[in-house]
LOMIDO-48527 format. One record per residue (C-alpha): residue number from 0; residue in three letters; chain; z, x, y. Coordinates in steps of 0.001 Angstrom, whole numbers, plus 524288, in hexadecimal, padded with zeros to 5 digits. Layout:
ATOM / NUM / ALA / A / Z / X / Y
...
***
This chain:
ATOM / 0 / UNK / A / 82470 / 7C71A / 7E8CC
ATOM / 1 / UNK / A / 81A5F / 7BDE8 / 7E2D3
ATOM / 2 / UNK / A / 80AFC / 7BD62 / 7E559
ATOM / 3 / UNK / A / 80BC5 / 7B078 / 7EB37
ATOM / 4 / UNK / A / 81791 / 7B4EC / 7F426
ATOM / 5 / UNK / A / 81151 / 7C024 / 7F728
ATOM / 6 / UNK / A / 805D9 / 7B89B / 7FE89
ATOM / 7 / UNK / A / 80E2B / 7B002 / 8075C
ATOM / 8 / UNK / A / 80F3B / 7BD39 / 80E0A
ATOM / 9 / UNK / A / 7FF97 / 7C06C / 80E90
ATOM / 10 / UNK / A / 7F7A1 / 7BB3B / 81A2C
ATOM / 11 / UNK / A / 7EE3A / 7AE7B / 815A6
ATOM / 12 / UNK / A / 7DF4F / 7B03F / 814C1
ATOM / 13 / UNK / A / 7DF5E / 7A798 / 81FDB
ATOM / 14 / UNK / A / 7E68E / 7ADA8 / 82946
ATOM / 15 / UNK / A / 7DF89 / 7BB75 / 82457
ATOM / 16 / UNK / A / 7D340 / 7B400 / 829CD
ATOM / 17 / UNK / A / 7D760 / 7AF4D / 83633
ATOM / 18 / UNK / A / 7DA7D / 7BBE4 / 83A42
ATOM / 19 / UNK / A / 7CD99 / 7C08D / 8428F
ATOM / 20 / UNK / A / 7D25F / 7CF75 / 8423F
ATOM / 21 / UNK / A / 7D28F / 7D19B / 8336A
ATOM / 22 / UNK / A / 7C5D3 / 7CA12 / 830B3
ATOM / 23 / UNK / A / 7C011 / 7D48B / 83C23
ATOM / 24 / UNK / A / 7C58E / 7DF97 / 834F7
ATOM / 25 / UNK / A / 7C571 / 7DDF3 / 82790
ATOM / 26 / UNK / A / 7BBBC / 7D0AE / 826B6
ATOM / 27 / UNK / A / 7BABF / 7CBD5 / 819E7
ATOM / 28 / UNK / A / 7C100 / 7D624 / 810E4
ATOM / 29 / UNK / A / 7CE0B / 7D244 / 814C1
ATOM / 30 / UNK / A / 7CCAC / 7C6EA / 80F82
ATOM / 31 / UNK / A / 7CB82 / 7CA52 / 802C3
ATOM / 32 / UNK / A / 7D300 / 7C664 / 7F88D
ATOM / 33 / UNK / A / 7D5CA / 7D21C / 7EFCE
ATOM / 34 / UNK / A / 7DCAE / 7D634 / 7FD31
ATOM / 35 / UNK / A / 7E699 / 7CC0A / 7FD8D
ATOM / 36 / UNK / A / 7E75C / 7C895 / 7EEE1
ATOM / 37 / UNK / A / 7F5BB / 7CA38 / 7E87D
ATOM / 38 / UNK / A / 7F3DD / 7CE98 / 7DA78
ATOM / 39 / UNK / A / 7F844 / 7DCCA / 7D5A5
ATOM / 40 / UNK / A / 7EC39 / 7E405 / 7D693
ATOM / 41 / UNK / A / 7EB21 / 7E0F3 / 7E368
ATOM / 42 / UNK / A / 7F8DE / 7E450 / 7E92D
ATOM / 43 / UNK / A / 7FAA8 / 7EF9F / 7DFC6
ATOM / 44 / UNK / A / 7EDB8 / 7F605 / 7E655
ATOM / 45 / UNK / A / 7F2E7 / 7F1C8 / 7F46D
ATOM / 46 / UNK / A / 801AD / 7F76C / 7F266
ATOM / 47 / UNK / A / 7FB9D / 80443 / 7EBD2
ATOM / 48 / UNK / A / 7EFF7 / 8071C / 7F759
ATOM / 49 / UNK / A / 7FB4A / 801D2 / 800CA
ATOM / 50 / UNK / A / 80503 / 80C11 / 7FCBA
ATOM / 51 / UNK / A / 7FC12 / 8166B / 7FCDA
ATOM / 52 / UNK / A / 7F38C / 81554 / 809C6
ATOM / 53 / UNK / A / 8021B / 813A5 / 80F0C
ATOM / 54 / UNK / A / 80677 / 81F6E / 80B21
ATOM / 55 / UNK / A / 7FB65 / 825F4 / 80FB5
ATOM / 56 / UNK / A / 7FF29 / 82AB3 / 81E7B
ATOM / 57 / UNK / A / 7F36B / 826D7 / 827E0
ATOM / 58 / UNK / A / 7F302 / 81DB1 / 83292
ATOM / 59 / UNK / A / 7EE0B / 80F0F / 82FE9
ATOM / 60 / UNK / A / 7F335 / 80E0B / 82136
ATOM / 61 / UNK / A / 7F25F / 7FE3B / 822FF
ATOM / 62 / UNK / A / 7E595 / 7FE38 / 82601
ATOM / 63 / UNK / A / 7E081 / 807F8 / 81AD2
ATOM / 64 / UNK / A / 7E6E4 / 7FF52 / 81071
ATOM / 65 / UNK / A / 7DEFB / 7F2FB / 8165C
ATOM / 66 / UNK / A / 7D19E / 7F948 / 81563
ATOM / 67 / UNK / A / 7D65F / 7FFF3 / 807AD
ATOM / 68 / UNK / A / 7DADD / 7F08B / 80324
ATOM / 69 / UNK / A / 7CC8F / 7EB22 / 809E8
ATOM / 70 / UNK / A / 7C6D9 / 7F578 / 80055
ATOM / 71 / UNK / A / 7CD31 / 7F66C / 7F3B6
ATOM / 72 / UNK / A / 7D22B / 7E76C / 7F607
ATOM / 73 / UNK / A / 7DFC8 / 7E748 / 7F15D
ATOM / 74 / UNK / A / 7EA5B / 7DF4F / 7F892
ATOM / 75 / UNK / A / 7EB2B / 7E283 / 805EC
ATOM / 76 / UNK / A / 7FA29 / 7DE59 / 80A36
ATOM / 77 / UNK / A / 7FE47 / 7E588 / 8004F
ATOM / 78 / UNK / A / 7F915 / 7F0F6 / 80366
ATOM / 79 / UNK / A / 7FC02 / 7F089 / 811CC
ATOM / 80 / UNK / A / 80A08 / 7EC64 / 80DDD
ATOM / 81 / UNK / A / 80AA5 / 7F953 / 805F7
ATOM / 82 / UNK / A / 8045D / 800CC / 810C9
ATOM / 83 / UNK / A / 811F3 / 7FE77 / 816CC
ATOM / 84 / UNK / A / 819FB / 8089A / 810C6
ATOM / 85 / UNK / A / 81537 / 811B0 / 81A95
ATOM / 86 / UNK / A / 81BDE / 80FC8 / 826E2
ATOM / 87 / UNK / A / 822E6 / 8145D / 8323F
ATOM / 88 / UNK / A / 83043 / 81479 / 82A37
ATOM / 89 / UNK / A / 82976 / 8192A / 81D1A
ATOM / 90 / UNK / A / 822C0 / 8251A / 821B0
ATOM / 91 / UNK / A / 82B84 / 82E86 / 8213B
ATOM / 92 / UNK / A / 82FA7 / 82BE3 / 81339
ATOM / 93 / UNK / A / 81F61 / 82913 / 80CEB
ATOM / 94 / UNK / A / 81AE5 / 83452 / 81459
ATOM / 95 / UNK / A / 82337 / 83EAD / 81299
ATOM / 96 / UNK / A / 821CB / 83FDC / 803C3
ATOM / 97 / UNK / A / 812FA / 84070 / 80723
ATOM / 98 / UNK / A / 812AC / 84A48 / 80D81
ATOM / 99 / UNK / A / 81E8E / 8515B / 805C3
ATOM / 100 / UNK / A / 814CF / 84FDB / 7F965
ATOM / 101 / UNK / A / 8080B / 852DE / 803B5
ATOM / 102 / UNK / A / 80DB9 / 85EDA / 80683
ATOM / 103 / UNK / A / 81282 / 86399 / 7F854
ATOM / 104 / UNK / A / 804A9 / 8614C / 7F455
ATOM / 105 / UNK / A / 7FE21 / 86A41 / 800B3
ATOM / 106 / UNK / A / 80A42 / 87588 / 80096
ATOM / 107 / UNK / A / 80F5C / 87101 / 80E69
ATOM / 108 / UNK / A / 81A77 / 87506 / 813F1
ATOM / 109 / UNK / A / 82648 / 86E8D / 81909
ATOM / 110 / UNK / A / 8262C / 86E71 / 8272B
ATOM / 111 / UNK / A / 830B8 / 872E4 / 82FB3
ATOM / 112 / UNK / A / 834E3 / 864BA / 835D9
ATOM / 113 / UNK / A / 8366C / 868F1 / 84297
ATOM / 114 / UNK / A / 827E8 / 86C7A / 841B5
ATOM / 115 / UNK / A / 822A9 / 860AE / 83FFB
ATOM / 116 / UNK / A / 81910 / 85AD5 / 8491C
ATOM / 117 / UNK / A / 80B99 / 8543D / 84B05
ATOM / 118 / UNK / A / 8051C / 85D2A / 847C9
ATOM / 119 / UNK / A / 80D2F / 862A4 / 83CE4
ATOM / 120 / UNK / A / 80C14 / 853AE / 837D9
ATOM / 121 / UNK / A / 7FD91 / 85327 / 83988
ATOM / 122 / UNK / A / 7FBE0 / 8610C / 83213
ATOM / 123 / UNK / A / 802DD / 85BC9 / 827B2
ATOM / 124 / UNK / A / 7FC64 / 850EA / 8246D
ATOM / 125 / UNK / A / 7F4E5 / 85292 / 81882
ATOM / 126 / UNK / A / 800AC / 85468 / 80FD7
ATOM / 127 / UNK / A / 8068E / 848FC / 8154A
ATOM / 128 / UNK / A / 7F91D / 8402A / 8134F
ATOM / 129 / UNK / A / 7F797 / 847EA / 804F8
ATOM / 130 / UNK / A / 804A9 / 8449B / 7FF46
ATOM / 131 / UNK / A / 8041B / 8356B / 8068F
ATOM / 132 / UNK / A / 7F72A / 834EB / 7FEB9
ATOM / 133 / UNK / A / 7FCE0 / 8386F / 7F075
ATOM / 134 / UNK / A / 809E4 / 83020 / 7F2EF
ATOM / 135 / UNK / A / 801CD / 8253F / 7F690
ATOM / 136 / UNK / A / 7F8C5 / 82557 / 7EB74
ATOM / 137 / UNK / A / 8040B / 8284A / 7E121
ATOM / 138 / UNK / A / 80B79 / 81B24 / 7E958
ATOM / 139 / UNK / A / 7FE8A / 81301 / 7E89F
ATOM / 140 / UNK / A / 7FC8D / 8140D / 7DB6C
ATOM / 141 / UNK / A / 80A03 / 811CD / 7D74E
ATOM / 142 / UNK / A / 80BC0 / 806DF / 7E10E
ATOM / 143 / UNK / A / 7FD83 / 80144 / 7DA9B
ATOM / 144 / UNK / A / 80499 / 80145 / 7CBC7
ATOM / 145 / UNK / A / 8119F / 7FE7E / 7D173
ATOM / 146 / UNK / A / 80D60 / 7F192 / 7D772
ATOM / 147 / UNK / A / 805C8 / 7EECE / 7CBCF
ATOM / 148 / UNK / A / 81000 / 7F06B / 7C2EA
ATOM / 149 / UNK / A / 81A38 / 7E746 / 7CB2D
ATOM / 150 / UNK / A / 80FBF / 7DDF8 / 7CC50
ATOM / 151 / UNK / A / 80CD8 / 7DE0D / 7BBD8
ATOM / 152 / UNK / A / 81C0C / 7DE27 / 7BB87
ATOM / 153 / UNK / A / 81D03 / 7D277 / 7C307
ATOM / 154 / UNK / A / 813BD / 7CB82 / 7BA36
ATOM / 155 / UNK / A / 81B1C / 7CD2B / 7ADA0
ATOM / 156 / UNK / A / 82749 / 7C900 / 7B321
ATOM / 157 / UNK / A / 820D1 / 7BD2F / 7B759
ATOM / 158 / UNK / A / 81B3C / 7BA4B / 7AB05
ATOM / 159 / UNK / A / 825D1 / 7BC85 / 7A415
ATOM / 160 / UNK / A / 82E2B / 7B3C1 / 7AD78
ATOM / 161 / UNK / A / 82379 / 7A7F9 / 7AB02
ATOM / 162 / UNK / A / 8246E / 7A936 / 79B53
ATOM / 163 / UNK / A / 8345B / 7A872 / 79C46
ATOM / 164 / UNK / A / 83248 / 79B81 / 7A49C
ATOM / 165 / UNK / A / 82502 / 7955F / 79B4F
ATOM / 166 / UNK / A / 829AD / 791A6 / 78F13
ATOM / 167 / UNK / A / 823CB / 7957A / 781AC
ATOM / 168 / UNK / A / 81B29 / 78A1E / 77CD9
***
């Protein structure tokens, strides 16, 4: 999908301002540009935080990535696109290696399942929020390079598209 595709999708500046909620809440800094900008900086840095406060299991994820994008200023739908992969139907299969690599690194042990409770879930925590924390920094940083390479990727074949259609002079 091209940049200028890409922004049919993203709400105007306009209709960002007529919106009395978000100018309460987050007043002038969401208006700024390096928030909405396409270029691959930008999305790189918002796919990369995205994928790694998602991964990260607290409450609120969508709301950490905002104030993380007001701060660092990288593209903000991106990021909360990314944020995403952690849902209802992806839990199961994002967590579970978390806490599988969480509980390697403290020397847990494997539960017996028909153990497994509240409080058993709430006492084994750490490993789970431990492992989440490595996986989603390894992710991040290879979803940062990852995007930047398909974006430099898309370049070149775009410039070497244009010289087959220009002709030598």
């Amino acid at each position: 999908m091209t940049k200028d595709k890409l922004k049919q999708f993203l709400p105007s500046q306009k209709r960002l301002n007529e919106s009395p909620l978000l100018r309460t809440v987050f007043g002038s800094r969401l208006f700024d540009p390096h928030l909405w900008y396409l270029n691959k900086n930008t999305i790189a840095m918002g796919i990369g935080y995205g994928f790694f406060i998602g991964y990260i299991p607290v409450p609120m994820q969508m709301i950490l990535i905002t104030i993380l994008a007001l701060l660092l200023r990288f593209n903000l739908p991106a990021s909360l696109a990314t944020v995403w992969i952690s849902n209802p139907v992806t839990w199961v299969a994002l967590y579970y290696p978390g806490y599988r690599l969480g509980a390697i690194i403290m020397n847990y042990q494997e539960p017996d399942p028909s153990t497994i409770d509240m409080t058993w879930l709430l006492s084994h925590y750490p490993p789970l929020f431990l492992g989440c924390i490595i996986i989603g920094i390894c992710g991040g940083i290879l979803c940062f390079i990852g995007t930047r390479l398909l974006w430099r990727l898309h370049i070149v074949r775009r410039w070497q598209a244009r010289s087959l259609r220009i002709p030598p002079k």
